[in-house]
Jmol script that loads the backbone (N, CA, C; Angstrom):
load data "model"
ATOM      1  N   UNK A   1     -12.885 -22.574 -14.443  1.00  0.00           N
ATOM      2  CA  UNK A   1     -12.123 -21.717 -13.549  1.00  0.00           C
ATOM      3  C   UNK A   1     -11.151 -20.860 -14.354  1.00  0.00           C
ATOM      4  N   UNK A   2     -10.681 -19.594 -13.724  1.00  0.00           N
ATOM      5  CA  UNK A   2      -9.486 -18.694 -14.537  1.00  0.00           C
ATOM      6  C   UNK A   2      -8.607 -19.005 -13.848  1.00  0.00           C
ATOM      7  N   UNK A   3      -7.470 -19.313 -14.147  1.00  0.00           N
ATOM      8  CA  UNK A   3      -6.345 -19.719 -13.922  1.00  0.00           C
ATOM      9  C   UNK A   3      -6.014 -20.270 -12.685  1.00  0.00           C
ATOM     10  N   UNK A   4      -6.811 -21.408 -12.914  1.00  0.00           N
ATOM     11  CA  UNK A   4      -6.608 -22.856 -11.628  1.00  0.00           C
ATOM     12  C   UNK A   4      -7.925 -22.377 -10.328  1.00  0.00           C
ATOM     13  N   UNK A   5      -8.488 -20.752 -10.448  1.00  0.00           N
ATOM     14  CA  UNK A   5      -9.161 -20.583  -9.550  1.00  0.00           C
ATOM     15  C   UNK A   5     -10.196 -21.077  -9.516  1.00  0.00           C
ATOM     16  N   UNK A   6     -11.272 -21.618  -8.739  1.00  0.00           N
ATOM     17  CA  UNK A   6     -12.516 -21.638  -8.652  1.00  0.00           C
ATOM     18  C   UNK A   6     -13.655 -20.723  -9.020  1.00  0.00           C
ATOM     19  N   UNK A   7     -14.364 -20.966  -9.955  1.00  0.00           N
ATOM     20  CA  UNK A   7     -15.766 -20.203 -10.362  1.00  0.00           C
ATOM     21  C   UNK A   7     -16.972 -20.366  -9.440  1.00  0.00           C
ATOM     22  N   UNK A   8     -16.740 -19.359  -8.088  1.00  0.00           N
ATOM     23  CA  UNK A   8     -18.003 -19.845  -6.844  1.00  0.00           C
ATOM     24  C   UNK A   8     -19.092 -18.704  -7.830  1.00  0.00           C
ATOM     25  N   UNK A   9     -19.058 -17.955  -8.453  1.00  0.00           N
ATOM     26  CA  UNK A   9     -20.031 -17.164  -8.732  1.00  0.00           C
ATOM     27  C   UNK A   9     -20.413 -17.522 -10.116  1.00  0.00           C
ATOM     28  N   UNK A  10     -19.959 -17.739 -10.987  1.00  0.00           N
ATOM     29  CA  UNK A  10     -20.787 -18.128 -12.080  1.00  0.00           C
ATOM     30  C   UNK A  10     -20.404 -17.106 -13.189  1.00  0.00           C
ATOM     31  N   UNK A  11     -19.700 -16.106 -12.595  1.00  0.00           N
ATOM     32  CA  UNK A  11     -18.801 -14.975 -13.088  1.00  0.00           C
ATOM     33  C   UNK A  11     -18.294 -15.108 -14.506  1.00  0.00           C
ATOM     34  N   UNK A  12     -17.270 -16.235 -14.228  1.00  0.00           N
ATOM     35  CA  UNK A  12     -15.933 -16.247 -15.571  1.00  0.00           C
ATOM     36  C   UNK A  12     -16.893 -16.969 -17.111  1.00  0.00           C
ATOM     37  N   UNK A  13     -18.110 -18.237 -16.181  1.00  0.00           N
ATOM     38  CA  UNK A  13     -18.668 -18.734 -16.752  1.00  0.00           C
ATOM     39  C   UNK A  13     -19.724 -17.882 -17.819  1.00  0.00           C
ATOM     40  N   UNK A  14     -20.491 -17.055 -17.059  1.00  0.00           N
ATOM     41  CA  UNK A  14     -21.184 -15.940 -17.927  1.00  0.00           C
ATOM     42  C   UNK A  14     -20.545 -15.560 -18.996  1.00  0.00           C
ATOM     43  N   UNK A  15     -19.209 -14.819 -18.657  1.00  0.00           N
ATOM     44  CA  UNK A  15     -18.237 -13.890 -19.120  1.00  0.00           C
ATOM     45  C   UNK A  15     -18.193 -14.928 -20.587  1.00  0.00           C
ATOM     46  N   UNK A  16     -17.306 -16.399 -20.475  1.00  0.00           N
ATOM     47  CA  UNK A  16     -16.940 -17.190 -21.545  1.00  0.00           C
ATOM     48  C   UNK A  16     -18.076 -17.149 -22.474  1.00  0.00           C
ATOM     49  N   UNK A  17     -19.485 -17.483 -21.944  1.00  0.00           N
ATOM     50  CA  UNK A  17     -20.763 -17.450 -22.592  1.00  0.00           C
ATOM     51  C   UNK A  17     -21.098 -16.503 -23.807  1.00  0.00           C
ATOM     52  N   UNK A  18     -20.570 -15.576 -23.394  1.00  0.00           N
ATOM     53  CA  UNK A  18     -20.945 -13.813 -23.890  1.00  0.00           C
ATOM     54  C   UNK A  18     -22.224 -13.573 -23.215  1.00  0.00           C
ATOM     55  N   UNK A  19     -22.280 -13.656 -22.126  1.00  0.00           N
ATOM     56  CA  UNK A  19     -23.781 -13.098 -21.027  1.00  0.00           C
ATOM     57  C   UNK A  19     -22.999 -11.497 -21.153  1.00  0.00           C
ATOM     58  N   UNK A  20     -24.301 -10.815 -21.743  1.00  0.00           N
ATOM     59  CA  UNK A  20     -24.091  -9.009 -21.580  1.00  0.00           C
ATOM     60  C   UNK A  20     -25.614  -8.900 -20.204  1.00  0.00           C
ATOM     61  N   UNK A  21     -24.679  -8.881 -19.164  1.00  0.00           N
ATOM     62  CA  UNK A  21     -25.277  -8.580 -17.958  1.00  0.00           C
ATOM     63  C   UNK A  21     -25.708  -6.779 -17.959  1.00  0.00           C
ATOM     64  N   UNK A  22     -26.691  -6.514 -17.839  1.00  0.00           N
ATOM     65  CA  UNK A  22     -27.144  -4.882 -17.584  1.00  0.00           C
ATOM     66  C   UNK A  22     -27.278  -4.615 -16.528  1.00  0.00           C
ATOM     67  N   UNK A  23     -26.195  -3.449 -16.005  1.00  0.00           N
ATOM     68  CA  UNK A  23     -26.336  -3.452 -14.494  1.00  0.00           C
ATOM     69  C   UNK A  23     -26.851  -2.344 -14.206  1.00  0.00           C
ATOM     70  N   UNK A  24     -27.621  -2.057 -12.840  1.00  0.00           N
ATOM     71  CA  UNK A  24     -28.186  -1.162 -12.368  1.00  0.00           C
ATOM     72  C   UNK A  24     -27.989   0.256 -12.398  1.00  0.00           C
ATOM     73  N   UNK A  25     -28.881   1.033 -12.674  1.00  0.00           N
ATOM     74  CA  UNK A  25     -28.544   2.685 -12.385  1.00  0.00           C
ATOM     75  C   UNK A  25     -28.952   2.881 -11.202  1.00  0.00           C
ATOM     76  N   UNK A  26     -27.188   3.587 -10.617  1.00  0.00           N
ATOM     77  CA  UNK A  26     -27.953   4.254  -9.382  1.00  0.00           C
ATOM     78  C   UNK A  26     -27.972   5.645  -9.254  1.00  0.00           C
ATOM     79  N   UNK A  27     -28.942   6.583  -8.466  1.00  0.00           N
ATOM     80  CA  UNK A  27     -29.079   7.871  -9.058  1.00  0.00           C
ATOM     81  C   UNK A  27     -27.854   8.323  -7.970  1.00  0.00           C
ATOM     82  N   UNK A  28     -27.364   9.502  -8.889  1.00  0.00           N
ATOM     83  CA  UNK A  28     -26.605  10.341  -7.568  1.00  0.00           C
ATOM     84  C   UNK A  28     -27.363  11.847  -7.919  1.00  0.00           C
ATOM     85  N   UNK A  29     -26.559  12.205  -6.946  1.00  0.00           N
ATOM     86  CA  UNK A  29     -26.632  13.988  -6.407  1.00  0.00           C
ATOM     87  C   UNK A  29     -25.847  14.056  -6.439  1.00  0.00           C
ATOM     88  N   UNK A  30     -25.172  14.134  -7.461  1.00  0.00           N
ATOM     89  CA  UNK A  30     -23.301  14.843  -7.691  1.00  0.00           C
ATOM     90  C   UNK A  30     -23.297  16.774  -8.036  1.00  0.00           C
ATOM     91  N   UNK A  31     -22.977  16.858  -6.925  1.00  0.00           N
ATOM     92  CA  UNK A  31     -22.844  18.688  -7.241  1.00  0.00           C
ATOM     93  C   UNK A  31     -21.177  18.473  -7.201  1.00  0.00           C
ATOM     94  N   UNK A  32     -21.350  19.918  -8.348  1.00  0.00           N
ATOM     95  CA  UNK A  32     -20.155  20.810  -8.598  1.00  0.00           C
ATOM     96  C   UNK A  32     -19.531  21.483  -7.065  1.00  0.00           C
ATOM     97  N   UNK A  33     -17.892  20.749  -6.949  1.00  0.00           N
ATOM     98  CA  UNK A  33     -17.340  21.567  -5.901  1.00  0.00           C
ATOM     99  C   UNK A  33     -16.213  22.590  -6.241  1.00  0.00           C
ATOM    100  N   UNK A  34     -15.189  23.233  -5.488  1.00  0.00           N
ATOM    101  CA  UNK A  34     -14.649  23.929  -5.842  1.00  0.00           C
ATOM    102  C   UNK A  34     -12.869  22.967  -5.164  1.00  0.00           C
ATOM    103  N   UNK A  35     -11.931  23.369  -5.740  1.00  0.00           N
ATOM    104  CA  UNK A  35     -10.939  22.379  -5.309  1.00  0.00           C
ATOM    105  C   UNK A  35     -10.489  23.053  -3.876  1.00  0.00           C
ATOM    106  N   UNK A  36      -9.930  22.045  -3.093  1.00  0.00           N
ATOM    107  CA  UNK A  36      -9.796  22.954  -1.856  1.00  0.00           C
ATOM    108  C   UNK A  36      -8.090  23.744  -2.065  1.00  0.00           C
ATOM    109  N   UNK A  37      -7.346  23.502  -2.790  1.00  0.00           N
ATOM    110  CA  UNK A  37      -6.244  24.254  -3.247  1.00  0.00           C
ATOM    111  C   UNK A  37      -6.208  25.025  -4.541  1.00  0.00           C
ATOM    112  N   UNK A  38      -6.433  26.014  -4.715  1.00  0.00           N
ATOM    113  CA  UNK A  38      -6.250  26.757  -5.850  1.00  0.00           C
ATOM    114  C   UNK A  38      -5.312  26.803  -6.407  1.00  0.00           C
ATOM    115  N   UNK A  39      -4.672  25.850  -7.024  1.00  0.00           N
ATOM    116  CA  UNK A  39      -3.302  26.277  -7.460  1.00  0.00           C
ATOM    117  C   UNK A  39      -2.663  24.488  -7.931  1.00  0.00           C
ATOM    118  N   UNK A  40      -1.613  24.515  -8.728  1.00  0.00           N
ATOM    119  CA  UNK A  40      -0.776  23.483  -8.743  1.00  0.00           C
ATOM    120  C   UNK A  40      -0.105  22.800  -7.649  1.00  0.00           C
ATOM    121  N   UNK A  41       0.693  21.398  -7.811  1.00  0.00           N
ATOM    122  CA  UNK A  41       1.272  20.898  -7.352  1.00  0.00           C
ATOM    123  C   UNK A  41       2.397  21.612  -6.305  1.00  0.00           C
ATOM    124  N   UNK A  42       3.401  22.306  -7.274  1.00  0.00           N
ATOM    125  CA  UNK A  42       4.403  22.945  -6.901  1.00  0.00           C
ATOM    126  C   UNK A  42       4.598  24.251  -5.764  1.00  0.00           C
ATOM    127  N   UNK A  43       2.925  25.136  -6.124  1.00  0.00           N
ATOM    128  CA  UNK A  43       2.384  25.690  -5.247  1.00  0.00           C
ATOM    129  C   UNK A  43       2.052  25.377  -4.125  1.00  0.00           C
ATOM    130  N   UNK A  44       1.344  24.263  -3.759  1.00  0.00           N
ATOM    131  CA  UNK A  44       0.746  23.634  -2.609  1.00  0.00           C
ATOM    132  C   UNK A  44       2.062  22.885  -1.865  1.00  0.00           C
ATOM    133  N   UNK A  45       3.122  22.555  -2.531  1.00  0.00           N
ATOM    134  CA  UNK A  45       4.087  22.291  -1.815  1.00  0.00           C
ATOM    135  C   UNK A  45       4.862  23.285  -0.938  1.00  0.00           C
ATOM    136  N   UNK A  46       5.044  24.689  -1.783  1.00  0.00           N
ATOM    137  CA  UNK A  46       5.698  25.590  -1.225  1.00  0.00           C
ATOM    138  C   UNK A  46       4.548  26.143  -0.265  1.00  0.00           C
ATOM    139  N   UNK A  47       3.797  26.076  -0.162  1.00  0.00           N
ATOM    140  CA  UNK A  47       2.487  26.609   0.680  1.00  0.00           C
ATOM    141  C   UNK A  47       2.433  25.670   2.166  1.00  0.00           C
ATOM    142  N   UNK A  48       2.905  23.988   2.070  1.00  0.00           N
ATOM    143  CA  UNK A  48       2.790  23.866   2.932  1.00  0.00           C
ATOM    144  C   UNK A  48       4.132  22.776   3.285  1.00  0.00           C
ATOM    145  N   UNK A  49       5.171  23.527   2.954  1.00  0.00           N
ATOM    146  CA  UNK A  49       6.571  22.561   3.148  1.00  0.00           C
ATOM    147  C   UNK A  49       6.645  21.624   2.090  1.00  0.00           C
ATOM    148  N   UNK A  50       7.671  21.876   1.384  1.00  0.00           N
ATOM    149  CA  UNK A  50       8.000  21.057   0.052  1.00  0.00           C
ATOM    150  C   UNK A  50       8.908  19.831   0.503  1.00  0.00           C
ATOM    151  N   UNK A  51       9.777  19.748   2.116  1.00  0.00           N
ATOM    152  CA  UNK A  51      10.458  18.653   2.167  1.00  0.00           C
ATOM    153  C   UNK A  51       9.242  17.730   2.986  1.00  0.00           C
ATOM    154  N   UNK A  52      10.052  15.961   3.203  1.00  0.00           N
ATOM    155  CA  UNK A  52       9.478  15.543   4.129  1.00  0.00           C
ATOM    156  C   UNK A  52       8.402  14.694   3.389  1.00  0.00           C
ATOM    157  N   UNK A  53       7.548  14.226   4.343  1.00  0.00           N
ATOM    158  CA  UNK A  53       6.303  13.403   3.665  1.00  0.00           C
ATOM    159  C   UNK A  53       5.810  13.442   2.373  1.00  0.00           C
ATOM    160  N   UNK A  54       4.845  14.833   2.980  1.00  0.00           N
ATOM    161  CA  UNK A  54       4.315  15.521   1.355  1.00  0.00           C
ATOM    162  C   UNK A  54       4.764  15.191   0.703  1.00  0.00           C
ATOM    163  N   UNK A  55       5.997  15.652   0.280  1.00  0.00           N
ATOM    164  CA  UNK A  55       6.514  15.514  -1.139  1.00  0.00           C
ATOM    165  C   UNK A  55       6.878  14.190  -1.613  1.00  0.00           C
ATOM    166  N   UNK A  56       7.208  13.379  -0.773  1.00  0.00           N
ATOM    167  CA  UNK A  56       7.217  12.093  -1.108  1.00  0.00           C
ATOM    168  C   UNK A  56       5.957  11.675  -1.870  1.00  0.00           C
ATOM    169  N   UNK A  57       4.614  11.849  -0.964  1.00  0.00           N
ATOM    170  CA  UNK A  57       3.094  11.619  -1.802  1.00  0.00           C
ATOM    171  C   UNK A  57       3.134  12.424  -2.646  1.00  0.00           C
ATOM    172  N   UNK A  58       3.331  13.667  -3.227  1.00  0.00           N
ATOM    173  CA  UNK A  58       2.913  14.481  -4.289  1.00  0.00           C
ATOM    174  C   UNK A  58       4.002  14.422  -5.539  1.00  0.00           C
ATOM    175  N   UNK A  59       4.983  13.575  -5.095  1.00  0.00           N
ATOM    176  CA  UNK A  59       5.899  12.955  -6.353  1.00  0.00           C
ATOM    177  C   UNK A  59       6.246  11.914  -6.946  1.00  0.00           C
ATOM    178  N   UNK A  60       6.220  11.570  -8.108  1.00  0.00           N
ATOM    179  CA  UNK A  60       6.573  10.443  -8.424  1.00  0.00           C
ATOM    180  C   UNK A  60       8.183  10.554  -8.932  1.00  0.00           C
ATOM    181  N   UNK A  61       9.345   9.427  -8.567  1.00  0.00           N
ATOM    182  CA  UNK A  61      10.031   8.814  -8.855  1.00  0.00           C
ATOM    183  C   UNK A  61      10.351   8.316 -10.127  1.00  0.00           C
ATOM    184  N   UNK A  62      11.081   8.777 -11.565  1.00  0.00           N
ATOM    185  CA  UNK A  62      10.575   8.406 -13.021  1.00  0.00           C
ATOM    186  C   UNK A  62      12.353   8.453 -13.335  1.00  0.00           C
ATOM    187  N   UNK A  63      12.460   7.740 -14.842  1.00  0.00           N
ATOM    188  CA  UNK A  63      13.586   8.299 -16.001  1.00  0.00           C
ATOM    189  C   UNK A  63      12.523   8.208 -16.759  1.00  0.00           C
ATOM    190  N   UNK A  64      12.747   9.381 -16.909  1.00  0.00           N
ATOM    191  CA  UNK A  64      12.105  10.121 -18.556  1.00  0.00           C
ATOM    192  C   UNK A  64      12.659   9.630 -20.042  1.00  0.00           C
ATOM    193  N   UNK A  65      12.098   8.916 -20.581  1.00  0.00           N
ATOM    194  CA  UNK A  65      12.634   8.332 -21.923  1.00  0.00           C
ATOM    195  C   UNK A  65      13.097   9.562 -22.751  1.00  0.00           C
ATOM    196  N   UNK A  66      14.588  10.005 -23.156  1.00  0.00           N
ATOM    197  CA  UNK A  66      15.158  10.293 -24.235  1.00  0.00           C
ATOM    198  C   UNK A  66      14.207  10.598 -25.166  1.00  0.00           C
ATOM    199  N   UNK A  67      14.153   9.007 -25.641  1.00  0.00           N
ATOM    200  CA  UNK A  67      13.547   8.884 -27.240  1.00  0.00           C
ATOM    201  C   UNK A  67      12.263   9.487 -27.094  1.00  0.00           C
ATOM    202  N   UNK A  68      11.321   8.843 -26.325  1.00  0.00           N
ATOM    203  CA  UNK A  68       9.388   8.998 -26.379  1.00  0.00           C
ATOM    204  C   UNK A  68       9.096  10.138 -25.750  1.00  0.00           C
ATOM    205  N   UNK A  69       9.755  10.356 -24.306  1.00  0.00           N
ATOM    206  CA  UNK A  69       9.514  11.601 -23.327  1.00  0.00           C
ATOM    207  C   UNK A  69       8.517  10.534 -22.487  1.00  0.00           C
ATOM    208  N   UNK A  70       8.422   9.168 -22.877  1.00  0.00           N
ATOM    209  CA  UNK A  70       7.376   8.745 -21.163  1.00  0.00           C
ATOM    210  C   UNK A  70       8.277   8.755 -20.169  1.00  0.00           C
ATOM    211  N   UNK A  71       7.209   8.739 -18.691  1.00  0.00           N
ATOM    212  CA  UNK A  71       7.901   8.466 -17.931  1.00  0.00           C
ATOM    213  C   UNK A  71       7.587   7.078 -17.290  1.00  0.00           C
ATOM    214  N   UNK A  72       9.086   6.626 -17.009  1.00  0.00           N
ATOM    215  CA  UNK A  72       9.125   5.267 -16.314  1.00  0.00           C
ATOM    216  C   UNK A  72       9.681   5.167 -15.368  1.00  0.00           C
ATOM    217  N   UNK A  73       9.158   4.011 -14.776  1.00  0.00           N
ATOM    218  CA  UNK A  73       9.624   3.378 -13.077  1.00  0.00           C
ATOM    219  C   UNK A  73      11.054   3.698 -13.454  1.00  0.00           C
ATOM    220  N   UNK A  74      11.519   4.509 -12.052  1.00  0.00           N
ATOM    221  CA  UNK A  74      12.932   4.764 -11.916  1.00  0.00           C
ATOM    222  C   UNK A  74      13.878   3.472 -11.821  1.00  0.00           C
ATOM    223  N   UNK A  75      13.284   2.130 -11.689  1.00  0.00           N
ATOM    224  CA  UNK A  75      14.409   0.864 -11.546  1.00  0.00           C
ATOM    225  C   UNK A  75      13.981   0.617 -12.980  1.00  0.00           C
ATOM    226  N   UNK A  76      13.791   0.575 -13.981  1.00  0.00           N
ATOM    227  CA  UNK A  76      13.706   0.105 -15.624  1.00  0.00           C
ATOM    228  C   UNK A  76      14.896   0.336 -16.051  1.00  0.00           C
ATOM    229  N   UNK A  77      15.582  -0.454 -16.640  1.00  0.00           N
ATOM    230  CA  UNK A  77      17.034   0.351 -17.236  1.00  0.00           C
ATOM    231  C   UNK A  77      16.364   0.127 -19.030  1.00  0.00           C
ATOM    232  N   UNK A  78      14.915  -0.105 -19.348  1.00  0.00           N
ATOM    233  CA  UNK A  78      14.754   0.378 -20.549  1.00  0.00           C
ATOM    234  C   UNK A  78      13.599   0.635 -20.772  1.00  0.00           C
ATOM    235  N   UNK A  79      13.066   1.659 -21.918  1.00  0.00           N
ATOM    236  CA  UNK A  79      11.680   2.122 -21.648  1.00  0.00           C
ATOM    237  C   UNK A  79      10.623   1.164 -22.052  1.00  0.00           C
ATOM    238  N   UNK A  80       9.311   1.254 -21.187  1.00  0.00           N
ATOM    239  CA  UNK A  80       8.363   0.070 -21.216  1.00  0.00           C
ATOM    240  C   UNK A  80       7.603   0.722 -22.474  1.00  0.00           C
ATOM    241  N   UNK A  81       7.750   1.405 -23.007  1.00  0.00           N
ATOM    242  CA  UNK A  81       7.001   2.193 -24.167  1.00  0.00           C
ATOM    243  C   UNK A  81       7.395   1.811 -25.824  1.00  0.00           C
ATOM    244  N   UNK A  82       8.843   2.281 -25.707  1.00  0.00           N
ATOM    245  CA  UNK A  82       9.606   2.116 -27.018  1.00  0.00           C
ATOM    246  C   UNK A  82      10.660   1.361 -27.285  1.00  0.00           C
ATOM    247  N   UNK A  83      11.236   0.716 -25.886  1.00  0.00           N
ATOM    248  CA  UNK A  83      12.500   0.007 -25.920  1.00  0.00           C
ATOM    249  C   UNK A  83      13.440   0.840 -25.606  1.00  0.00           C
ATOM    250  N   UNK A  84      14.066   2.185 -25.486  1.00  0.00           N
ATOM    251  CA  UNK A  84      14.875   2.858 -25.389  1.00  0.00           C
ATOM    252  C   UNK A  84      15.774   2.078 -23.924  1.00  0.00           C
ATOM    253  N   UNK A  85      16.988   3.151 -24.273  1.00  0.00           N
ATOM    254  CA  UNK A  85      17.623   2.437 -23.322  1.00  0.00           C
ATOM    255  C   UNK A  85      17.869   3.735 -22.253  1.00  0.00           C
ATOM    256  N   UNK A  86      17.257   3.149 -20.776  1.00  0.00           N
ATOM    257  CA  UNK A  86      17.669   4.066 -19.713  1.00  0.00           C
ATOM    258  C   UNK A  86      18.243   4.087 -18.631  1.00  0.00           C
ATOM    259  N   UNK A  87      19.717   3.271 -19.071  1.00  0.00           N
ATOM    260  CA  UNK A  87      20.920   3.320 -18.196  1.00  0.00           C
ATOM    261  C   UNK A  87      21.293   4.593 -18.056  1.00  0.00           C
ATOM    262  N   UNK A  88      21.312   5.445 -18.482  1.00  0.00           N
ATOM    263  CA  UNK A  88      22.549   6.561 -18.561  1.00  0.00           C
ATOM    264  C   UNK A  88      21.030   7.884 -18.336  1.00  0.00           C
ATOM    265  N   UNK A  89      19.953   7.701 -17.682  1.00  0.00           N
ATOM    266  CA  UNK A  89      18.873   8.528 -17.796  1.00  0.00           C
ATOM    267  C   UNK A  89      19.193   9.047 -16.521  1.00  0.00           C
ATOM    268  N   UNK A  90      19.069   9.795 -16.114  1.00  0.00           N
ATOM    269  CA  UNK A  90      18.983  10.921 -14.624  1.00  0.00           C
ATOM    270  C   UNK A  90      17.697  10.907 -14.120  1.00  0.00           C
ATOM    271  N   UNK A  91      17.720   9.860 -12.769  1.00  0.00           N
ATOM    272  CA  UNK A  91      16.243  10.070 -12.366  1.00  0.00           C
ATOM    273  C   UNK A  91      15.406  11.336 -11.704  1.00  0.00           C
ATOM    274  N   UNK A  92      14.432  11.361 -12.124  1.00  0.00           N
ATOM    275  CA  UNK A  92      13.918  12.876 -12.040  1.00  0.00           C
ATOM    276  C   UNK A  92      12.447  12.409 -11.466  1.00  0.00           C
ATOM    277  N   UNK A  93      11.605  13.487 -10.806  1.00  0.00           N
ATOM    278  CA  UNK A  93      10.437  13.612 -10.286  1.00  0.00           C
ATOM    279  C   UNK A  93       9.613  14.499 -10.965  1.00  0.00           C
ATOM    280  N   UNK A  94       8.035  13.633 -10.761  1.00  0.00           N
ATOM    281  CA  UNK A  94       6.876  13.900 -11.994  1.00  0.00           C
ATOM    282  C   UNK A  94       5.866  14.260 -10.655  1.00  0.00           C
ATOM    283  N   UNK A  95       4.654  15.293 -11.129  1.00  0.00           N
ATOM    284  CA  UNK A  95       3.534  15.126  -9.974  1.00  0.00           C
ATOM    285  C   UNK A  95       2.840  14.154  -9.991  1.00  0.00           C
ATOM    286  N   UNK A  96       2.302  13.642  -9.063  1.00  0.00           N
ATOM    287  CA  UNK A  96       1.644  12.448  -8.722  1.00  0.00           C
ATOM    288  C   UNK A  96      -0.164  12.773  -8.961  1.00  0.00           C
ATOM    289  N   UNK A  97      -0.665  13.028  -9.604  1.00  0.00           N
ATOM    290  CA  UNK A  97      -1.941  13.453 -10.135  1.00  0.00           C
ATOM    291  C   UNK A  97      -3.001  12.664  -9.188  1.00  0.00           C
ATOM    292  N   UNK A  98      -3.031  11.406  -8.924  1.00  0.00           N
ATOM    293  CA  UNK A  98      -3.552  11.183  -7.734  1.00  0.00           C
ATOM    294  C   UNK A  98      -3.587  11.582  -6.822  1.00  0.00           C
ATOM    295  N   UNK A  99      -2.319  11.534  -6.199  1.00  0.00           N
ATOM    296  CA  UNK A  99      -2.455  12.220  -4.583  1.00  0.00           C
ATOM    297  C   UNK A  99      -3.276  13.695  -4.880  1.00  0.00           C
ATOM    298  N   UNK A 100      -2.765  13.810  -5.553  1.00  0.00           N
ATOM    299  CA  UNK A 100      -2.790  15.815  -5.862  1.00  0.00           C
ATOM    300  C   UNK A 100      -4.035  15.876  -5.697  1.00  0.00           C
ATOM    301  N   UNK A 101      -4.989  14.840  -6.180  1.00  0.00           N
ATOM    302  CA  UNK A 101      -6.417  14.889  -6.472  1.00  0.00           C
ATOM    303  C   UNK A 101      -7.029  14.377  -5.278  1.00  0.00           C
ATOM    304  N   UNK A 102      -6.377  13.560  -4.332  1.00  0.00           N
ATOM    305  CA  UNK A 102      -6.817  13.219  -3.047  1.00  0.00           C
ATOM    306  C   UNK A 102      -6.510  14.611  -2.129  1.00  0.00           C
ATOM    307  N   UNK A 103      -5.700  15.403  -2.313  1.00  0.00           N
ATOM    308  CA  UNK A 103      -5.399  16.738  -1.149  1.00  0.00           C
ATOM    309  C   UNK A 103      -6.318  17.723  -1.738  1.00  0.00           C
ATOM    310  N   UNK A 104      -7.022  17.630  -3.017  1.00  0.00           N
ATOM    311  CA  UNK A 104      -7.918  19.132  -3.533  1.00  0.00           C
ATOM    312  C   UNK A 104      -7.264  20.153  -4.276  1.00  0.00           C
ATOM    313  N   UNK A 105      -5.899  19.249  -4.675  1.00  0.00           N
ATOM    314  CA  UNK A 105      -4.928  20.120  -5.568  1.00  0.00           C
ATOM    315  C   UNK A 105      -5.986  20.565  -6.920  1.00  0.00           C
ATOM    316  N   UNK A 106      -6.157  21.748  -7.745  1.00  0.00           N
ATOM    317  CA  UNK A 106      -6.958  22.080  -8.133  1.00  0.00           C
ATOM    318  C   UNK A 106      -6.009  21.713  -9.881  1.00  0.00           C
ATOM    319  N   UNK A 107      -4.600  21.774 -10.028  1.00  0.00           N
ATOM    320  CA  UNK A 107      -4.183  21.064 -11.084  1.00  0.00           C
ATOM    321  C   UNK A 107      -2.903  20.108 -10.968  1.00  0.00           C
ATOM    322  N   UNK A 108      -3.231  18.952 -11.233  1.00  0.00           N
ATOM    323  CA  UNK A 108      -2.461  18.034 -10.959  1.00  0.00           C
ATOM    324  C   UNK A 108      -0.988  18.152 -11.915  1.00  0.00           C
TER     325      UNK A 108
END
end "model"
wireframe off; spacefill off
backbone 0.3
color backbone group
């Protein structure tokens, strides 16, 4: 078992084995689409109300590391990257490249 769980499938057991399982091809029909927003984040906000919901989904919440420039969870008071310290960081908002990519934002 992995960690106290039960092995009903035979799964973890393979895995420990070194079983290189080959898994199936399945065919697609993937065509080329076009994005349904032409434009960035910042655009599509001002296009369709930048306060409110939206922007909640099309932003992320970050302190920007000083030292590295990542961005991290706005409750970290230090960076998960380099160690820096981000008490004294000004929390700031990043685009959310997911959502962006769930609405047809064409650049995240």
């Amino acid at each position: 078992s992995l960690a106290g769980m039960p092995d009903t499938t035979g799964a973890v057991s393979a895995f420990r084995a070194g079983v290189k399982a080959k898994f199936p091809l399945i065919d697609q029909d993937v065509a080329q689409t076009t994005p349904h927003f032409p434009g960035n984040v910042s655009a599509f906000l001002s296009a369709n109300g930048e306060d409110g919901v939206l922007a909640q989904q099309l932003k992320n919440v970050v302190k920007k590391c000083p030292g590295c420039g990542k961005a991290n969870a706005y409750l970290l008071s230090t960076c998960n990257a380099c160690g820096g310290d981000l008490s004294d960081v000004v929390i700031s908002k990043v685009d959310n490249i997911f959502t962006s990519f769930i609405f047809g934002i064409e650049k995240g």
